[in-house]
C-alpha positions, 0 to 999 in steps of 0.5 A: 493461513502461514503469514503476511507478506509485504514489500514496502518502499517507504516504510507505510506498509511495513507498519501495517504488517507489523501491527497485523502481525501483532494482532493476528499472531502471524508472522510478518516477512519482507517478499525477499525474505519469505522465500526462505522462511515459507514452502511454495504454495502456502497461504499468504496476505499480501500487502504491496504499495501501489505505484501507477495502480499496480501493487509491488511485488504482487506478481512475484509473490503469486508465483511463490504462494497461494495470496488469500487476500491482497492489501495495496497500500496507497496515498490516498484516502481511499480506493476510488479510482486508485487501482481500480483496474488493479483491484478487478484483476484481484477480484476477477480471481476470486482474491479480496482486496482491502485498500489501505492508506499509507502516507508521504514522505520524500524524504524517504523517497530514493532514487528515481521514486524521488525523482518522480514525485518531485517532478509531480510535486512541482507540476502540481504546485505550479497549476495551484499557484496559478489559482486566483482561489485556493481550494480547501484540497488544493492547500492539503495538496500543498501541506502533503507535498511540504509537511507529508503524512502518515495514516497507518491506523491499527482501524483501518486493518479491522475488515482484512483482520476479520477476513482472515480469521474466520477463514 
């Protein structure tokens, strides 16, 4: 393997990069920078964040370099349903997948990102509000939308660290 490649729209996936990068001594590069840095077909991770159950940069990146493992990075807690269809391409090729949990934060948002997701915000805030009952999910659901969150976790890298160390 020659290094980690990532795209990141909120700063989530960079981090994971980072700390991979740490700990596996790889370098870490941003997809628009690799080019310049990596030969054509050499062995990469790649890690993108997910939007719409598809990993950015993803396509990009496969026409560059030869991706031994795939880290789609989301808001959720885990894969289950998220990128499903995603994650069976990836592994009807024979490339792993290791799900990973960013965070949220709007403010870090640009541009029609932003847009999007207040437009989701305020639609799920109003079927909430409806509620006679909120649910234990439904008051997270409204403390993610206000306050965001971040789970970057040094752990949750263990499964794809010692994939690749023992290719």
């Amino acid at each position: 393997m020659k290094a980690i490649i990532f795209t990141s729209n909120t700063g989530y996936t960079r981090k994971y990069a980072q700390i991979m990068s740490q700990k596996t001594g790889f370098p870490a590069y941003e997809l628009s920078q690799s080019k310049h840095l990596l030969s054509e077909l050499d062995e990469v991770v790649f890690m993108g964040w997910m939007m719409a159950g598809s990993v950015q940069g993803y396509k990009e990146a496969a026409k560059h370099y030869k991706i031994i493992a795939v880290c789609p990075v989301g808001m959720a807690p885990n894969a289950d349903g998220i990128g499903k269809k995603a994650a069976e391409t990836f592994e009807q090729r024979g490339t792993p997948v290791f799900y990973l949990q960013g965070g949220f934060d709007i403010k870090k948002l640009h541009g029609i990102y932003r847009l999007m997701m207040k437009f989701m915000i305020n639609l799920v805030s109003k079927k909430i509000a409806k509620k006679p009952e909120k649910t234990p999910a439904d008051l997270e659901a409204l403390s993610v939308f206000e306050n965001g969150f971040d789970a970057v976790k040094e752990e949750n890298l263990t499964p794809v660290i010692e994939y690749i160390t023992k290719k």
